[in-house]
MIDOSE-1310 file (N, C-alpha, C; in nm, 2 decimals, decimal comma, always signed):
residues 186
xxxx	-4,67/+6,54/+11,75/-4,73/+6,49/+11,63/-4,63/+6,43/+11,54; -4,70/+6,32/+11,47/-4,53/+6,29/+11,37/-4,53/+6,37/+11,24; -4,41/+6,39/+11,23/-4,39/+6,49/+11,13/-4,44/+6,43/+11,00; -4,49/+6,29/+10,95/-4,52/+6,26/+10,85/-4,67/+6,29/+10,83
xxxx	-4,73/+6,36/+10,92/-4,87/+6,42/+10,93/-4,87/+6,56/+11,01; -4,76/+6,63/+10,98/-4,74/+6,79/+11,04/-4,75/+6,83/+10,93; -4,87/+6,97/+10,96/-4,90/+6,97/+10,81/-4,85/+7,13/+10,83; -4,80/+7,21/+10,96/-4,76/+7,28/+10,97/-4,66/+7,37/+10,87
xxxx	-4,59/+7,32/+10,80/-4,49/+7,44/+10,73/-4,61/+7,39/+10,56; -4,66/+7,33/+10,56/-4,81/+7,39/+10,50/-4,86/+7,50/+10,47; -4,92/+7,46/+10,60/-5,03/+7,61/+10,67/-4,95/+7,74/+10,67; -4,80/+7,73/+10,72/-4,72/+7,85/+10,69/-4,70/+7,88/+10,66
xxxx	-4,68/+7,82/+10,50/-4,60/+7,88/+10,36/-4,69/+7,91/+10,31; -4,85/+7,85/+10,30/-4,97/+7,91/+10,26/-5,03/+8,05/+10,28; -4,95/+8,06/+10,40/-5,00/+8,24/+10,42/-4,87/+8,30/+10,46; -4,73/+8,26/+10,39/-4,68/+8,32/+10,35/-4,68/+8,39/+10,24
xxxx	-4,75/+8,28/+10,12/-4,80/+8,33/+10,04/-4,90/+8,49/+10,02; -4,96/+8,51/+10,11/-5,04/+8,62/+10,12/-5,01/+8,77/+10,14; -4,92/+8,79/+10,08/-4,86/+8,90/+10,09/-4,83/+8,97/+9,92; -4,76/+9,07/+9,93/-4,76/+9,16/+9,81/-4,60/+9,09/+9,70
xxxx	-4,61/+9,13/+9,61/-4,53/+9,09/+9,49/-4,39/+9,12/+9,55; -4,35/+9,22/+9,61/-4,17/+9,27/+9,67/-4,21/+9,17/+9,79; -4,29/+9,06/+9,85/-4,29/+9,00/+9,98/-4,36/+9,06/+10,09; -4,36/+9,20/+10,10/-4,43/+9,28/+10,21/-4,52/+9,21/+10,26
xxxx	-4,57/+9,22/+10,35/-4,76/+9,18/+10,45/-4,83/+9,28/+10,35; -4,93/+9,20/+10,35/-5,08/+9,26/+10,29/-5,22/+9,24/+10,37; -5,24/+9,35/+10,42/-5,37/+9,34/+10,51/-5,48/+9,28/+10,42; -5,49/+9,34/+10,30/-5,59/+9,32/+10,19/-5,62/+9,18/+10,18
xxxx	-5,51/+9,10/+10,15/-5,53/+9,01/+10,17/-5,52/+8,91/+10,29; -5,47/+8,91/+10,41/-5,52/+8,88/+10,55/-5,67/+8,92/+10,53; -5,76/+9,00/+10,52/-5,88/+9,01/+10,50/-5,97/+8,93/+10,44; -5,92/+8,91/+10,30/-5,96/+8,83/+10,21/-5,98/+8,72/+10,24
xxxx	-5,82/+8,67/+10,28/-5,84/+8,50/+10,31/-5,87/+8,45/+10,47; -5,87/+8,56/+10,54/-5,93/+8,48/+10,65/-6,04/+8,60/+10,75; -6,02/+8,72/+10,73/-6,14/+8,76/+10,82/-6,28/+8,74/+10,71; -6,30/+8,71/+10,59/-6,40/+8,74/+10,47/-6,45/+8,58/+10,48
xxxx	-6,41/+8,48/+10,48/-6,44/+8,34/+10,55/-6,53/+8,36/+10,66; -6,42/+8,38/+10,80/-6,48/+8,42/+10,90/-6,62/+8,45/+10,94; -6,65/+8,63/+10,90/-6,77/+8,66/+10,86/-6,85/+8,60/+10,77; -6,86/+8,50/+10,69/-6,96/+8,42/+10,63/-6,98/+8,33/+10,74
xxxx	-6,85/+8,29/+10,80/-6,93/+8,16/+10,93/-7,03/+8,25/+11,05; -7,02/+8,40/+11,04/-7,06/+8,43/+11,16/-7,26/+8,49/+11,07; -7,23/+8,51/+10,96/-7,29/+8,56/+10,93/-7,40/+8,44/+10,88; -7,37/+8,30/+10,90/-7,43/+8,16/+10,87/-7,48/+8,15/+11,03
xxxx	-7,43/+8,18/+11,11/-7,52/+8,12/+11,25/-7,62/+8,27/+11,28; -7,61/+8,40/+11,21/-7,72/+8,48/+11,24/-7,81/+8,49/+11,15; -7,81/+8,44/+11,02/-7,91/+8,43/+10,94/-8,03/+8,27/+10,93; -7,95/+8,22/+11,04/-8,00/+8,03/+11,08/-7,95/+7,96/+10,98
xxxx	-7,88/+7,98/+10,87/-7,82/+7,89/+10,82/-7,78/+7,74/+10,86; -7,86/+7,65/+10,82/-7,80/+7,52/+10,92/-7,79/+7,38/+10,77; -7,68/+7,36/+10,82/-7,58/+7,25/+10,74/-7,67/+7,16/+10,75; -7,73/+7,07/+10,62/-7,84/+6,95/+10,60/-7,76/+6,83/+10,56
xxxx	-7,81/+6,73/+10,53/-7,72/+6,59/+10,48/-7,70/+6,64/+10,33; -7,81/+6,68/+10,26/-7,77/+6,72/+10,10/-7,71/+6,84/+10,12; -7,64/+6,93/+10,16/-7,56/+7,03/+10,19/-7,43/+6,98/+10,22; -7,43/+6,89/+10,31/-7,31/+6,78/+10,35/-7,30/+6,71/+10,26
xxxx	-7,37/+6,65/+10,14/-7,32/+6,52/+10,06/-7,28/+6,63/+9,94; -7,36/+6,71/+9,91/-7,30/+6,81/+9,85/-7,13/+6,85/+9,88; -7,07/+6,90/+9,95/-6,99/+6,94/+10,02/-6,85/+6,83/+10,03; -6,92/+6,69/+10,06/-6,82/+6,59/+10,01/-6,79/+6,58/+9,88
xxxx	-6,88/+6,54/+9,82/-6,84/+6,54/+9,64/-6,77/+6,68/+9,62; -6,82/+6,76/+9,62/-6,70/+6,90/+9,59/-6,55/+6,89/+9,66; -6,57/+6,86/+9,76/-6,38/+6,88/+9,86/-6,34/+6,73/+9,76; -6,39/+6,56/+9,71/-6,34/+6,47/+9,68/-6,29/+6,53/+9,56
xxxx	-6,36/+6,63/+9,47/-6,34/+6,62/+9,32/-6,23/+6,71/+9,33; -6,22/+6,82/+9,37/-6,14/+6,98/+9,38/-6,00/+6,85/+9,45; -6,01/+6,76/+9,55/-5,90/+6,70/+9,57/-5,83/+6,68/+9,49; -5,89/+6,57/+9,39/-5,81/+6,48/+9,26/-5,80/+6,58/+9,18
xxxx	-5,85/+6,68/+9,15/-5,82/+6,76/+9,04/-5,65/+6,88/+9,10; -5,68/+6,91/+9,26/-5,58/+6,97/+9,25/-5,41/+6,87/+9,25; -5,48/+6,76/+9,28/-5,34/+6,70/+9,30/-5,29/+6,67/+9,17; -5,34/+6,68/+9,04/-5,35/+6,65/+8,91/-5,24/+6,78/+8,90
xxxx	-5,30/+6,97/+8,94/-5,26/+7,04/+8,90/-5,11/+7,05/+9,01; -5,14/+6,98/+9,10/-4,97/+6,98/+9,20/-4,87/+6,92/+9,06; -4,96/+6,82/+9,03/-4,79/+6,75/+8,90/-4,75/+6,84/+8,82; -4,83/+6,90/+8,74/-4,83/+6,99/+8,66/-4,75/+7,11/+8,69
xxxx	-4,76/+7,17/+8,77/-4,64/+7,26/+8,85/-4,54/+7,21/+8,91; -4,53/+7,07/+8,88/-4,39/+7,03/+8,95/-4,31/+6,97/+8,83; -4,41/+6,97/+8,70/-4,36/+6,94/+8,59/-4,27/+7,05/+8,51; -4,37/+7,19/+8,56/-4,35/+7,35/+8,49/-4,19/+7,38/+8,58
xxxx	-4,17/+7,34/+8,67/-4,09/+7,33/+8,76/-3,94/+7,28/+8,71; -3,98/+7,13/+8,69/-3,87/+7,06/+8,61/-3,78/+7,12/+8,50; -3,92/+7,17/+8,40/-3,85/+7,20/+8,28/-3,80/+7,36/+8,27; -3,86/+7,42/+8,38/-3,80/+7,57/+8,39/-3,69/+7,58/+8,43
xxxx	-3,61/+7,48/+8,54/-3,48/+7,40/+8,58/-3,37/+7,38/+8,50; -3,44/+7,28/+8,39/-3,39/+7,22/+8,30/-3,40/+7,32/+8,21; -3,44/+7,41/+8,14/-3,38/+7,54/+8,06/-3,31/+7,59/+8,07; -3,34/+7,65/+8,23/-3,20/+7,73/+8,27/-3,09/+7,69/+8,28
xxxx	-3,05/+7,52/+8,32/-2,95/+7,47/+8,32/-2,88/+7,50/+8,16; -2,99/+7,42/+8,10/-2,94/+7,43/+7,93/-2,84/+7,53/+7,87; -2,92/+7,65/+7,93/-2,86/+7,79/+7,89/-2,77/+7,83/+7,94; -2,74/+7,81/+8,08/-2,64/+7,86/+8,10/-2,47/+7,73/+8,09
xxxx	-2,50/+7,61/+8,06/-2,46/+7,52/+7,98/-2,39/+7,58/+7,84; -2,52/+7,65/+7,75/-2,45/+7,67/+7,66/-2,41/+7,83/+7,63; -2,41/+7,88/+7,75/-2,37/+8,00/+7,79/-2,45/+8,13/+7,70; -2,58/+8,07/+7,68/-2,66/+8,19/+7,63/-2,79/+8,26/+7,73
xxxx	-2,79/+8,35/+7,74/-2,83/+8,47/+7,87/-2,96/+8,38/+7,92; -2,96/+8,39/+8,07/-3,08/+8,30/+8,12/-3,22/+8,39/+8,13; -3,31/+8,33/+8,12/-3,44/+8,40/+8,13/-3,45/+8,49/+8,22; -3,45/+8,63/+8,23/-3,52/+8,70/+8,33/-3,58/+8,71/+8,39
xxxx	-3,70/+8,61/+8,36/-3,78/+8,62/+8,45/-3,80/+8,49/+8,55; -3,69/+8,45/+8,51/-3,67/+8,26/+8,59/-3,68/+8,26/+8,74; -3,65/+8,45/+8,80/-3,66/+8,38/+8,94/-3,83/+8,44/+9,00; -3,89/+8,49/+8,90/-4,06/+8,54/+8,93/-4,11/+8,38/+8,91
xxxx	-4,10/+8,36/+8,82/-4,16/+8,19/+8,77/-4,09/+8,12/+8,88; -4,02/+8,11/+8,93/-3,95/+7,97/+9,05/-4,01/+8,06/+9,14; -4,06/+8,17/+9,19/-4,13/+8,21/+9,29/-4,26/+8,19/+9,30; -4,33/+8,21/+9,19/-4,51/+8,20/+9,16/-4,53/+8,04/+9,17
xxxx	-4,38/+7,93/+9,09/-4,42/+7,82/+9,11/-4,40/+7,77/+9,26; -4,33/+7,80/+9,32/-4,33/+7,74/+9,50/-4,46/+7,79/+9,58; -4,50/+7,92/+9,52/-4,63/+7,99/+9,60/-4,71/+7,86/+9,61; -4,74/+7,82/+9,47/-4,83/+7,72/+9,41/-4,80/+7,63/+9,47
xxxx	-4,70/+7,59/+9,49/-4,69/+7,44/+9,57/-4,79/+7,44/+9,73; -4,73/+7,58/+9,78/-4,81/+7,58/+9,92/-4,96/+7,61/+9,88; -5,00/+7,67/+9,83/-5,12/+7,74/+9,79/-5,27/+7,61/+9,72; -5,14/+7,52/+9,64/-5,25/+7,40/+9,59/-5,22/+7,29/+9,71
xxxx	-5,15/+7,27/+9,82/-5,12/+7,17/+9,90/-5,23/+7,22/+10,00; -5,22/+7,36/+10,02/-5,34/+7,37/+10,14/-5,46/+7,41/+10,06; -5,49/+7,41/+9,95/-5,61/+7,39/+9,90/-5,69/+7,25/+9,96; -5,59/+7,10/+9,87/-5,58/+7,00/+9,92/-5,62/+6,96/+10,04
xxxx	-5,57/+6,99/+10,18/-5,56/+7,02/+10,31/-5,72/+7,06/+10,35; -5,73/+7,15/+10,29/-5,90/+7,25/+10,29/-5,98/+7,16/+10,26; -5,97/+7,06/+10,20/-6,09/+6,97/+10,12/-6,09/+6,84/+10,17; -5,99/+6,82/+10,24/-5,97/+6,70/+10,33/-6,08/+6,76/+10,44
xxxx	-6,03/+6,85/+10,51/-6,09/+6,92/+10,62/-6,23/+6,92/+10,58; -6,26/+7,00/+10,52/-6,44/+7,00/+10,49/-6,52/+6,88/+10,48; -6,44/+6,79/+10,40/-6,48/+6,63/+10,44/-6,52/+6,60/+10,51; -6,40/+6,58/+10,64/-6,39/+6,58/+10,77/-6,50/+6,65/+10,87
xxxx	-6,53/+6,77/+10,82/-6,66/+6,85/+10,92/-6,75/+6,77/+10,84; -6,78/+6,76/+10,73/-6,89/+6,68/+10,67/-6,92/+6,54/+10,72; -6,83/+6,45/+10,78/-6,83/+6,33/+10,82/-6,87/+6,37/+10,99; -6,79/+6,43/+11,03/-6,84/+6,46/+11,14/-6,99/+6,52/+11,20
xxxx	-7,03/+6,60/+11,10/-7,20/+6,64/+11,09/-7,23/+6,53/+11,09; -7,20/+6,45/+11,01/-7,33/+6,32/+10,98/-7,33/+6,28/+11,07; -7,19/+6,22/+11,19/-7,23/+6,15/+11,30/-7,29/+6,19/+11,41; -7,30/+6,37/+11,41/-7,35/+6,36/+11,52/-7,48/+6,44/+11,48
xxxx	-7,51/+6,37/+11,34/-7,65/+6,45/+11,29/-7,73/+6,31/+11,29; -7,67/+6,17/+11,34/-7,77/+6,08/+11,32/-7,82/+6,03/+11,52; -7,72/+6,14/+11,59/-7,81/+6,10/+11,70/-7,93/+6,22/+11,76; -7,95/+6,24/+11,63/-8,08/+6,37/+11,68/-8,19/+6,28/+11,66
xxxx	-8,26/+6,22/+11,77/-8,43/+6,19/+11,73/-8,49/+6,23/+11,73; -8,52/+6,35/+11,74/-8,68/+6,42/+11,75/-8,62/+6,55/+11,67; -8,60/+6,59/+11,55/-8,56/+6,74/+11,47/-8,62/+6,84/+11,52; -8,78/+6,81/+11,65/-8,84/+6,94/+11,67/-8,78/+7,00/+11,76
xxxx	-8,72/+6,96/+11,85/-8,67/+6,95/+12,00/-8,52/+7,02/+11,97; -8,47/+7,11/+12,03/-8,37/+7,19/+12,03/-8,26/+7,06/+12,15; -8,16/+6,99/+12,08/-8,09/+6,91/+12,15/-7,97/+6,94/+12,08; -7,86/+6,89/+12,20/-7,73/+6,92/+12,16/-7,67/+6,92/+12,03
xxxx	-7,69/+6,82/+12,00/-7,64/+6,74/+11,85/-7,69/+6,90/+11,77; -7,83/+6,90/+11,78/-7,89/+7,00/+11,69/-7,79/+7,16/+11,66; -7,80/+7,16/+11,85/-7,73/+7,32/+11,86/-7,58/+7,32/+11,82; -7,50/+7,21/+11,79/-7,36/+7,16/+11,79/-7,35/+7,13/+11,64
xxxx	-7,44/+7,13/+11,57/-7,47/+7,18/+11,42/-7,44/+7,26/+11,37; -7,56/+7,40/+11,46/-7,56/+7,53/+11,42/-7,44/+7,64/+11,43; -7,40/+7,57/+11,58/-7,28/+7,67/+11,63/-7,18/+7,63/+11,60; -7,16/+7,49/+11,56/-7,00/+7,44/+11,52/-7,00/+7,42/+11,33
xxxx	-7,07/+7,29/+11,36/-7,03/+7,24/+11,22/-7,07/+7,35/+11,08; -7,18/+7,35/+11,07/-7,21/+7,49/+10,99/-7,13/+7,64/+11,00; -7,09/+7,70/+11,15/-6,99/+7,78/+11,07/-6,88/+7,72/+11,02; -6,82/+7,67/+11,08/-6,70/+7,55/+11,05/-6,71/+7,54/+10,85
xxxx	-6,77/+7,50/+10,87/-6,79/+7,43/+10,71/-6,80/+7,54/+10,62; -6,87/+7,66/+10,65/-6,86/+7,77/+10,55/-6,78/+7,84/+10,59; -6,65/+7,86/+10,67/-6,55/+7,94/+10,68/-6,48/+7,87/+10,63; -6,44/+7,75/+10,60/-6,35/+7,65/+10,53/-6,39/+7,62/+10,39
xxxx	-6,51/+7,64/+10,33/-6,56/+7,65/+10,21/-6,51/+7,75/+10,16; -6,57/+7,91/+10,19/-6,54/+8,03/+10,14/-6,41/+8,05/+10,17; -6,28/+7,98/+10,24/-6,19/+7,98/+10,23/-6,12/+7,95/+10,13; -6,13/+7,82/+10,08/-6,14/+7,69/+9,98/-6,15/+7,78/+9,85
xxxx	-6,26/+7,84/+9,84/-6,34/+7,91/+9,70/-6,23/+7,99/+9,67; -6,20/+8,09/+9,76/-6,12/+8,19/+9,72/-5,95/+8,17/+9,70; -5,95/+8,04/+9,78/-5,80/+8,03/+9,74/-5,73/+7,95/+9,60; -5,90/+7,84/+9,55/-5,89/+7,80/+9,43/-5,90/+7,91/+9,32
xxxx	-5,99/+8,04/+9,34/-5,93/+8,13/+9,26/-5,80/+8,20/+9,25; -5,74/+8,20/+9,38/-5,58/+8,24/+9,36/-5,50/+8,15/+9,28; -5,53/+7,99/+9,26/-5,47/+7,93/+9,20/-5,51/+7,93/+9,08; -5,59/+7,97/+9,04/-5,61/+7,99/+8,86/-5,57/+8,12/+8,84
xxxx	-5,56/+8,22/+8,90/-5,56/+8,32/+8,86/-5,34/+8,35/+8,88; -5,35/+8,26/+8,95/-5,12/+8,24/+8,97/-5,13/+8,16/+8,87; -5,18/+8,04/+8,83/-5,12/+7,95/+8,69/-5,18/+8,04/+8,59; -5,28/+8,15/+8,58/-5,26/+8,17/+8,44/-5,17/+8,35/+8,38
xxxx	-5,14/+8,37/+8,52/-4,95/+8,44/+8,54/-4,86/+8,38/+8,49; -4,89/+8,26/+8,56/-4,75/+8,15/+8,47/-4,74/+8,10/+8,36; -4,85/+8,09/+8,29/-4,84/+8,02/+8,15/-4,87/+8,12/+8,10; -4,90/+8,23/+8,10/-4,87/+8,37/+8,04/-4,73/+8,46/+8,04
xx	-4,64/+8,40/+8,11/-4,57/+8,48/+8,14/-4,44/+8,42/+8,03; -4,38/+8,54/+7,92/-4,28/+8,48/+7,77/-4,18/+8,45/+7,86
């Protein structure tokens, strides 16, 4: 794959992320962010849940908008970044004691780098199953008739899309709930 589309140390640093405050593994959260998804996709093909075009157009507009808005809050952390840099420099420039808490803040801000990049990533993707439903939701002719297209709905695209949704959800709450750590923190 070319590396200018390896989205790998992404997806890595993303659930590096997932672990406790000293760095440790956290099952808690391994749970959270990916068996708690999971079970909604499993629990979408036993309840019949099936992915519709307004469920899908739905689902686009949410991954387009959560896109532009996160890439808005990528600057923003790379801005909080800059000037947390540029303090420290200052300070220790003019040799008065550096913030204590400068290497939590340069940690919670990198988290965020991975954490709002594979948000990003997540919303592309759901797109993507969204586009993909549609094409192979327009070779079903007959809705009554149990045909591939139909069953390749139920079993793929729809869990697909609500394990990457409820993924999505939960990780955009990690990211409000880390920036407002950080803009809280003296």
């Amino acid at each position: 794959m070319s590396s200018k589309i390896n989205i790998k140390e992404i997806v890595l640093g993303h659930f590096g992320t997932l672990g406790d405050v000293d760095g440790g593994w956290s099952w808690l959260d391994f749970v959270t962010f990916c068996c708690v998804p999971v079970l909604f996709g499993f629990l979408s093909i036993a309840s019949g849940f099936l992915l519709t075009k307004d469920i899908s157009s739905l689902l686009v507009n949410f991954g387009a908008i959560f896109t532009a808005l996160l890439l808005s809050v990528l600057v923003l952390v790379y801005d909080q970044e800059s000037k947390l840099d540029e303090r420290r420099q200052r300070d220790i420039d003019l040799k008065r004691p550096v913030d204590s808490l400068y290497p939590a803040k340069k940690k919670l801000l990198d988290e965020l780098y991975y954490n709002i990049s594979f948000s990003i990533l997540s919303s592309l993707v759901l797109i993507a199953i969204c586009f993909a439903f549609s094409v192979a939701d327009s070779f079903i002719v007959d809705k009554t008739k149990t045909s591939f297209s139909l069953v390749l709905s139920k079993l793929f695209f729809t869990p697909i899309a609500v394990v990457v949704c409820v993924n999505l959800l939960l990780t955009i709450v990690m990211i409000v709930k880390r920036l407002h750590s950080l803009l809280r923190m003296k």
